[in-house]
N, CA, C and O atoms as a GROMACS GRO file, in nm:
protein
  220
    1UNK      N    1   1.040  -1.104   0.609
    1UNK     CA    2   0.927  -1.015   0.601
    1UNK      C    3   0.834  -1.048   0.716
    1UNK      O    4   0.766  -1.151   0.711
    2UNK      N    5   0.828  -0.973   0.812
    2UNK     CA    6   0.688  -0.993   0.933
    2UNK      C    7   0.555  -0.962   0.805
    2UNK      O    8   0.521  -0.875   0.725
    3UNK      N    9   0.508  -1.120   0.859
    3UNK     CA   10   0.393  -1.109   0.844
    3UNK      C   11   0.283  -1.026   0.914
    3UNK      O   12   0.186  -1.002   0.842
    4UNK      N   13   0.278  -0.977   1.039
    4UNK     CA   14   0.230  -0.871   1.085
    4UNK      C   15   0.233  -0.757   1.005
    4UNK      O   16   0.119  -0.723   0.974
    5UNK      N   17   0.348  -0.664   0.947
    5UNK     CA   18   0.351  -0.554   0.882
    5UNK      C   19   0.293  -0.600   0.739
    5UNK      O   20   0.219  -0.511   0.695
    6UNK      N   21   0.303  -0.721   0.643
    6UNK     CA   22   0.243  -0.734   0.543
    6UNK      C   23   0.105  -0.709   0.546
    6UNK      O   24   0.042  -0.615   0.496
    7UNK      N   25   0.062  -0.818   0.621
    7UNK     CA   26  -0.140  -0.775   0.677
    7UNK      C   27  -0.145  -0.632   0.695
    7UNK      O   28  -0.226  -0.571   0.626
    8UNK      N   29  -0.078  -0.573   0.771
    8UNK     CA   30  -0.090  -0.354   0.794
    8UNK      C   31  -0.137  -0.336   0.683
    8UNK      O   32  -0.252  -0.313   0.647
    9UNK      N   33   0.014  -0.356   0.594
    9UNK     CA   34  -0.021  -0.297   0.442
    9UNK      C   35  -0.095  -0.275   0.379
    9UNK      O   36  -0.144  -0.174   0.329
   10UNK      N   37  -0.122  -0.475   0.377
   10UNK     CA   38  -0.260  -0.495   0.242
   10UNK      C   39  -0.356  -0.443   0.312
   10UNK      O   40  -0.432  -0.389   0.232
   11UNK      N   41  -0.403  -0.428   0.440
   11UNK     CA   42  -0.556  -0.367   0.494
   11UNK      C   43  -0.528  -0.248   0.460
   11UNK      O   44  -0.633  -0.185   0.442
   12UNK      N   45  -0.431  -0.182   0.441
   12UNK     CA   46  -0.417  -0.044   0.460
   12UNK      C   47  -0.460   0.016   0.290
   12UNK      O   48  -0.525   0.110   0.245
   13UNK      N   49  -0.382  -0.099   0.235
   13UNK     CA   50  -0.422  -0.118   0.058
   13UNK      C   51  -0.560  -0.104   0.009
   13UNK      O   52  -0.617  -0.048  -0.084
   14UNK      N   53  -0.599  -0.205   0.145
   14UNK     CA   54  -0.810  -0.231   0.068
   14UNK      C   55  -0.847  -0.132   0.099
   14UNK      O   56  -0.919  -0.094   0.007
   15UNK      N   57  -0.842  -0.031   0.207
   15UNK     CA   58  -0.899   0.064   0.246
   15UNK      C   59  -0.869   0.191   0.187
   15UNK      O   60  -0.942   0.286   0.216
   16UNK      N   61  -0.778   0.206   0.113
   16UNK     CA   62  -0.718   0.280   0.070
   16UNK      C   63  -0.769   0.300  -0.097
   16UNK      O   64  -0.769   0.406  -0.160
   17UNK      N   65  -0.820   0.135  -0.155
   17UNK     CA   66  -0.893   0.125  -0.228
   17UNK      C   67  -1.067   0.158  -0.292
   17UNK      O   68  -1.130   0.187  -0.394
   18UNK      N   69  -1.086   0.119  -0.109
   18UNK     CA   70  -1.209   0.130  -0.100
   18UNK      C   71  -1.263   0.308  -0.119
   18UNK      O   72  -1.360   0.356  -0.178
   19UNK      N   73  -1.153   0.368  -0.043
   19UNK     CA   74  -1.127   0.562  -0.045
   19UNK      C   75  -1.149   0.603  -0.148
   19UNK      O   76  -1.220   0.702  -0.169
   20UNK      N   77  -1.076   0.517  -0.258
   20UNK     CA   78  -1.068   0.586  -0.390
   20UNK      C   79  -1.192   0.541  -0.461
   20UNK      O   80  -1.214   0.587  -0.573
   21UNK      N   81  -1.291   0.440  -0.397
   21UNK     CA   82  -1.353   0.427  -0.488
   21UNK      C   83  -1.501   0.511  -0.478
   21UNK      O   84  -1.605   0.500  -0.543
   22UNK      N   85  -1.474   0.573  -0.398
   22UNK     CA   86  -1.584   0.684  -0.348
   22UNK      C   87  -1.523   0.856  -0.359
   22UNK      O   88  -1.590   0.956  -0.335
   23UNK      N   89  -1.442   0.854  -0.383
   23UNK     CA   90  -1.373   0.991  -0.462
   23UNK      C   91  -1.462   1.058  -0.533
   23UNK      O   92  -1.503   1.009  -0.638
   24UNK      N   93  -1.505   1.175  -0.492
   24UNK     CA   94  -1.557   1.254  -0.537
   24UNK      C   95  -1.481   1.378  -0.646
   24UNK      O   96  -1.526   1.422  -0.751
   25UNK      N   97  -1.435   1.390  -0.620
   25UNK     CA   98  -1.304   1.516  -0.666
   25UNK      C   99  -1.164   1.481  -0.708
   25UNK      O  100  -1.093   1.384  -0.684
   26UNK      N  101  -1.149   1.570  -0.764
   26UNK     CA  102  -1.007   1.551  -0.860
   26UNK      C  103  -0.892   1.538  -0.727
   26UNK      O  104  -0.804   1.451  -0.732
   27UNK      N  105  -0.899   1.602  -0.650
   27UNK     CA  106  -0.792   1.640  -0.512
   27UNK      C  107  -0.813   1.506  -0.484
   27UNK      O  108  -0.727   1.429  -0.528
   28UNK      N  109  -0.918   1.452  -0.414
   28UNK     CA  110  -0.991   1.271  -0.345
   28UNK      C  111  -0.888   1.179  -0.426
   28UNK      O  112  -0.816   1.098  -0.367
   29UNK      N  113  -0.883   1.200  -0.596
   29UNK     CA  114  -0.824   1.087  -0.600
   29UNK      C  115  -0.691   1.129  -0.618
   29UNK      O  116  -0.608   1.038  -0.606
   30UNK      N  117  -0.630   1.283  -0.654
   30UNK     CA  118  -0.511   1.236  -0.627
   30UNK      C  119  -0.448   1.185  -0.495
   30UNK      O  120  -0.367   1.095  -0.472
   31UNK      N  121  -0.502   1.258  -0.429
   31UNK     CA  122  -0.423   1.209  -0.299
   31UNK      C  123  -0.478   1.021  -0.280
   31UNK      O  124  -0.418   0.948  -0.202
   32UNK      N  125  -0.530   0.998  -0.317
   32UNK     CA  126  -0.584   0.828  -0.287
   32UNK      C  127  -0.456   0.779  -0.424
   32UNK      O  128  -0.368   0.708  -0.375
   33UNK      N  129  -0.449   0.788  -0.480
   33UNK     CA  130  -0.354   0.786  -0.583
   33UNK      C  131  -0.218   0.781  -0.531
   33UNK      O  132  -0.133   0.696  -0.557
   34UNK      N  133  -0.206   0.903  -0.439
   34UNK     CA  134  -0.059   0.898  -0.383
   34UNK      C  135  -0.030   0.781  -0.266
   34UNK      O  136   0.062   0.701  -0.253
   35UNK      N  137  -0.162   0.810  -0.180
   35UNK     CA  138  -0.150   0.681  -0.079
   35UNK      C  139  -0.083   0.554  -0.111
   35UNK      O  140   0.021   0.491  -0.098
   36UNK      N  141  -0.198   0.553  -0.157
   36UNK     CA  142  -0.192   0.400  -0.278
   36UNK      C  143  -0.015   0.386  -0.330
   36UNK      O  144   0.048   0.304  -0.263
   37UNK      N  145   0.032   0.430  -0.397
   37UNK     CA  146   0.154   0.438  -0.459
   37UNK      C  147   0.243   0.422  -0.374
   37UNK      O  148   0.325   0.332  -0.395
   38UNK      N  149   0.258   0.527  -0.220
   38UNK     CA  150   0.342   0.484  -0.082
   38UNK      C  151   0.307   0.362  -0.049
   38UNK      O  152   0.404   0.287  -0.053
   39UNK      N  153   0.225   0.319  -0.024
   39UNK     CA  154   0.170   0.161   0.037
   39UNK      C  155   0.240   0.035  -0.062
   39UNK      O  156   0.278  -0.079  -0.032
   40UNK      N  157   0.239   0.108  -0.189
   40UNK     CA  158   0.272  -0.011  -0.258
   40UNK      C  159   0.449   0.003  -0.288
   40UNK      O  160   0.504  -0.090  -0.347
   41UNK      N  161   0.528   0.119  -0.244
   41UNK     CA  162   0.643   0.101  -0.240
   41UNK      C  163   0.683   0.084  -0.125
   41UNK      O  164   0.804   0.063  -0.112
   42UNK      N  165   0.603   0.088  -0.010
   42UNK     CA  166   0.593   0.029   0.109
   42UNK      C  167   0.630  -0.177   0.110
   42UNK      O  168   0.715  -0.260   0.142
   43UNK      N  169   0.541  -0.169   0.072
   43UNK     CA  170   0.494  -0.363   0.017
   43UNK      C  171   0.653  -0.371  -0.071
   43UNK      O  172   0.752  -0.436  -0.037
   44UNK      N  173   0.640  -0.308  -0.157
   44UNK     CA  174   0.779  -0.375  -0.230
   44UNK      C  175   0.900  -0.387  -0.177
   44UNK      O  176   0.970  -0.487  -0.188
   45UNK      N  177   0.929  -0.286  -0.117
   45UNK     CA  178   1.071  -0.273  -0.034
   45UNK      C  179   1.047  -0.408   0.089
   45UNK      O  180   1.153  -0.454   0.133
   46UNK      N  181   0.923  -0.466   0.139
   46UNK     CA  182   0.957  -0.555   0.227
   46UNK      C  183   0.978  -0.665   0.169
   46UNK      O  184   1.083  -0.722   0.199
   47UNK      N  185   0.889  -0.728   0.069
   47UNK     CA  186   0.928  -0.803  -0.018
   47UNK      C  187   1.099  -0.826  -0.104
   47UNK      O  188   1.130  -0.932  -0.158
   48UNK      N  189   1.165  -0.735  -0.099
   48UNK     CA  190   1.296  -0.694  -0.160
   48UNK      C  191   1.359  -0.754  -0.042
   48UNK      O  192   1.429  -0.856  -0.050
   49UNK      N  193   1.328  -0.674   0.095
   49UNK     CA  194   1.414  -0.746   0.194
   49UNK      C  195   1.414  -0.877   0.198
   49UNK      O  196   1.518  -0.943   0.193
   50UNK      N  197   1.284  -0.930   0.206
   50UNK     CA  198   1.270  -1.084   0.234
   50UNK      C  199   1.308  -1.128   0.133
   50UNK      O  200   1.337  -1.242   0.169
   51UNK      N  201   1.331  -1.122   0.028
   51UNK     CA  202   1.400  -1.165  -0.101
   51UNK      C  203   1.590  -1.175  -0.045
   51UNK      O  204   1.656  -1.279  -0.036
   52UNK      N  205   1.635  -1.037  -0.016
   52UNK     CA  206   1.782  -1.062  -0.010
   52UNK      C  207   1.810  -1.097   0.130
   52UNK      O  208   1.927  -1.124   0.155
   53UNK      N  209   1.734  -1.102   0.214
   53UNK     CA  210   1.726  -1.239   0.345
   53UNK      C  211   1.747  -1.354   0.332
   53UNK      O  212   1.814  -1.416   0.415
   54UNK      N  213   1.677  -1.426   0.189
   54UNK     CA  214   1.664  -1.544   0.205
   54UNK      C  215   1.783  -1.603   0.099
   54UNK      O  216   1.810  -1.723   0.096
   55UNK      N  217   1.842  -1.514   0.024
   55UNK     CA  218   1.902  -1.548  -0.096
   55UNK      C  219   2.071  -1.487  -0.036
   55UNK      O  220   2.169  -1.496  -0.109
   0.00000   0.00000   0.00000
């Protein structure tokens, strides 16, 4: 797992957090909702790699 692309992520995560937490509208959070959800099957799949990398 590059640690470079992990840091992307999670900043991409907080900010992505931070989006939703100023959501005004039903549309604001779905789409912050969806972000959020890519980012985090983003994060998992690298984690998965670095898992069957090391094993």
């Amino acid at each position: 797992m590059d640690d470079e692309l992990m840091k992307a992520i999670d900043t991409a995560i907080d900010e992505c957090i931070k989006k939703f937490r100023n959501a005004t509208t039903g549309k604001e959070v779905r789409t912050f909702i969806t972000e959020y959800e890519e980012l985090m099957f983003k994060k998992s799949d690298e984690v998965i790699k670095r898992y069957q990398i090391d094993n």
